[in-house]
N, C-alpha and C positions, 0 to 999 in steps of 0.2 A: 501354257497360259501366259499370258500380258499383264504382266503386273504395273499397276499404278503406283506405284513405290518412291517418288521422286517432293509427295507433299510437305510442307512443312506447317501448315495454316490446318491442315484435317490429316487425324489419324482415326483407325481403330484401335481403341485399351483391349478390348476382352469380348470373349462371344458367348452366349449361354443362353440355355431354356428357351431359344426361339427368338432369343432378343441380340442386339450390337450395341456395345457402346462406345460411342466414336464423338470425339474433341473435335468442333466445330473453332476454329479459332479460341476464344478463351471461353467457351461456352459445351458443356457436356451434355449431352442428348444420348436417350437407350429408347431406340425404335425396334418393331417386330423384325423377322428377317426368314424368313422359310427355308433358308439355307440352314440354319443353324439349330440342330436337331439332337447335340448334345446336351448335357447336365454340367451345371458350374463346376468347374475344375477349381479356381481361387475361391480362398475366400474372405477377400473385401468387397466391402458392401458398395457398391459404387452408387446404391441410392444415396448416401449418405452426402454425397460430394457434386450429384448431379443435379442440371440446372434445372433439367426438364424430363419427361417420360412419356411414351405416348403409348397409351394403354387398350386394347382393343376389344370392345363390344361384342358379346356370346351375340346379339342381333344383326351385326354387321359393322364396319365402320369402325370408328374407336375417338378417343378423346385425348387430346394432350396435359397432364397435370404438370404444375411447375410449381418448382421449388422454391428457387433462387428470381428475381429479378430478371428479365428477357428483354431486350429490346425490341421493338417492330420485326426489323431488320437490319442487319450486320455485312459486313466486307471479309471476304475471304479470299487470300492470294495464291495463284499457283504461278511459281516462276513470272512474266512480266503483264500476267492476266489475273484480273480483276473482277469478284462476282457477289451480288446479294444473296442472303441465303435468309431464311427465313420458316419456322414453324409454319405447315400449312396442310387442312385434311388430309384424311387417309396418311399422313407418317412422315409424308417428304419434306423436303425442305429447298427445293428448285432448284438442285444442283446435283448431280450426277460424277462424283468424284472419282470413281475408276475410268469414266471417260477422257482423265486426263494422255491414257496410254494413246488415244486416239487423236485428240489434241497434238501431242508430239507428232506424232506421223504425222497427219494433215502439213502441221507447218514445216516440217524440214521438206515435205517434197513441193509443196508451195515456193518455200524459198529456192529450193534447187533448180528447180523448173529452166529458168531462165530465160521466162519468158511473161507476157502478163498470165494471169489464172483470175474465170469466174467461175465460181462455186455454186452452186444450188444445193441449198440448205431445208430439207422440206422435215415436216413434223418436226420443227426447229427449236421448241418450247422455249425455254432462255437462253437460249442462245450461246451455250459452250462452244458449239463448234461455230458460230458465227464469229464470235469473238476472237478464237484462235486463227481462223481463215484471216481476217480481217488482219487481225496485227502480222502476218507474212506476207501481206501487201495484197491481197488478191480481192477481186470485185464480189460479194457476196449480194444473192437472192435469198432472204429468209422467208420463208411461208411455213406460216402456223395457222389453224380457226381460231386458235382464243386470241379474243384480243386484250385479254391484260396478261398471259405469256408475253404476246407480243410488245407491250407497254414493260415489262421485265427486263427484256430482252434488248432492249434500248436503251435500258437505266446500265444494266450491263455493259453496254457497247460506250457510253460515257463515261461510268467510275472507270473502261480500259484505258481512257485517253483516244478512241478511237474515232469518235464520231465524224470528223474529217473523210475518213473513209471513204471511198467508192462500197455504198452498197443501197439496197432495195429491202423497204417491209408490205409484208405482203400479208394480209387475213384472208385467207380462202381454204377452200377445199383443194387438198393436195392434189388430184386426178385433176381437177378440173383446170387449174393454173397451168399443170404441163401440160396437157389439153390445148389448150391456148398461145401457149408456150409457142408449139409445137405448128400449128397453124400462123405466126405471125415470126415464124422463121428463126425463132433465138436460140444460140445453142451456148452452152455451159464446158467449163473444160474439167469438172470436177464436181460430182452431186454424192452428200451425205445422208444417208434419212435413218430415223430414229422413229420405226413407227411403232402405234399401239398394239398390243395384242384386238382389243377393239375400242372405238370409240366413233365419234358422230361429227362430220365437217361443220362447218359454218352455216351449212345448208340443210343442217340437221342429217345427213348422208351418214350411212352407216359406214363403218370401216370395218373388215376382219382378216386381220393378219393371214390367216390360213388360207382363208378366199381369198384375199385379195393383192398379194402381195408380191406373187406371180406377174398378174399382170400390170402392175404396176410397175416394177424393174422393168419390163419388157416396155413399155411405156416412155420410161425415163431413158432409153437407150437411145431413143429417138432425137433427145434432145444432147445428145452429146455431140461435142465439136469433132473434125474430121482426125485431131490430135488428144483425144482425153490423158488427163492425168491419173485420174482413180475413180472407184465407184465404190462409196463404203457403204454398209449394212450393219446398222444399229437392231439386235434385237435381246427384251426380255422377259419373250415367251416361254412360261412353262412347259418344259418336252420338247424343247424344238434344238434339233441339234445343230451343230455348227455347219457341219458339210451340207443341209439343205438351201443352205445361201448361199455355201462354195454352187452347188448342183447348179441354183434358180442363176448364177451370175455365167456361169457356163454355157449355160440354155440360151440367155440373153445378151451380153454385151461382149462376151468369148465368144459367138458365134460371128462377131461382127469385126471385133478388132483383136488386135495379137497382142496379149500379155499375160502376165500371172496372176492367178486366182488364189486367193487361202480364205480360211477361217480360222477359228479359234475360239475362246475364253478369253476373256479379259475379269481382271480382279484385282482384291486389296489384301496388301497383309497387316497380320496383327502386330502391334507392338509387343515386343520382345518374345515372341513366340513362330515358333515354325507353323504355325496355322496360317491358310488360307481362305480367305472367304471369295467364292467364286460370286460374278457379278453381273452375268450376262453374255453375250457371245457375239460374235463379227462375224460379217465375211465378205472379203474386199477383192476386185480387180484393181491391177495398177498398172500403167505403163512399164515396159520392159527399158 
């Protein structure tokens, strides 16, 4: 596993009953977490000192209660990147903090390259990996459907100091942009995607990971330049194991060009404790 271990602006304190409680900058939040299926081990009360709670509905859904004072939205730093973070339904907060392990990758092989690098950044949401692409110097393509992800995703790309940048925003339906793509000749030297288990493009178009995510890598291969750098594979799909992505990128862009394949786990650790909270899974080609 790929540990995100490098934060100093987000930890997690403690894991228990289903729940995490993890320091957003100076601000503590205890959201659900499916991972977490033990019984409290300590015992401090960490409602006591927490700013906020997100409490989840027998109907569905759930509701955020606060304690303390919240602002809209806050600034949280990782190394020389810069992100909003913010209370928002269903639990989240618009940042995906174990994706920092991914982050590092991207930019050191970005900056090694030596060479230019454009990115294609699809189910981009706000833009973590845009923003890392971007500050190692590389042309980035962001396409998301929402368009106030997208409108995030740009506030993002400013608090980094980045907006000088060579890059492209794009609201579409992911298929259909490299679709397009693809017919108007462009090609990419490095594409990241982070897709739903399911969800519905711009176009109201259904998405399903399982259906569809196959041919969609197969898809995105097409728009790779004659020299790609990497093809990463964001996913955090219930049951779906790592080496399915190693498999689909074997099938797909290892049929076409010479390099290595892996996947993995990617996660965070607890403060002061040898626990692990896994976060999700990869699976990446790269250049040899």
């Amino acid at each position: 596993m790929r540990l995100a271990n490098e934060w100093k602006d987000y930890e997690i304190l403690d894991l228990y009953n289903g729940e995490k409680v993890e320091r957003w900058g100076e601000f503590t939040l205890i959201r659900p977490d499916p991972q977490v299926i033990w019984p409290k081990q300590s015992k401090e009360n960490y409602l006591k000192t927490a700013t906020a709670h997100y409490i989840r509905s027998s109907t569905g859904g759930g509701r955020w209660e606060y304690f303390k004072p919240l602002p809209e939205k806050w600034q949280i730093n990782y190394k020389n990147l810069s992100f909003y973070v913010k209370p928002m339904g269903f639990k989240h907060t618009g940042l995906f903090p174990e994706q920092a392990v991914n982050w590092d990758y991207m930019i050191d092989k970005i900056k090694n390259a030596g060479r230019p690098i454009r990115v294609l950044n699809l189910f981009a949401y706000t833009g973590g990996a845009t923003v890392a692409c971007l500050s190692a110097g590389a042309f980035v393509c962001h396409v998301d459907s929402s368009r106030g992800m997208t409108s995030w995703a740009k506030e993002n790309v400013a608090l980094s100091g980045l907006s000088d940048r060579p890059m492209r925003f794009i609201i579409d339906d992911v298929r259909k942009f490299v679709e397009r793509e693809i017919r108007r000749g462009n090609t990419y030297d490095a594409i990241v995607m982070d897709p739903p288990s399911y969800g519905r493009g711009a176009g109201k178009e259904v998405w399903s990971l399982e259906e569809n995510l196959f041919d969609l890598v197969a898809l995105c291969a097409k728009v790779l330049s004659d020299k790609p750098l990497f093809f990463l594979i964001n996913s955090y799909t219930t049951g779906l194991a790592p080496t399915v992505l190693e498999n689909i990128l074997h099938i797909t862009v290892g049929s076409k060009y010479k390099g290595t394949i892996s996947s993995g786990e990617v996660g965070l650790p607890v403060k002061n404790s040898p626990i692990i909270l896994p976060c999700g899974i990869y699976g990446r080609w790269q250049e040899d």
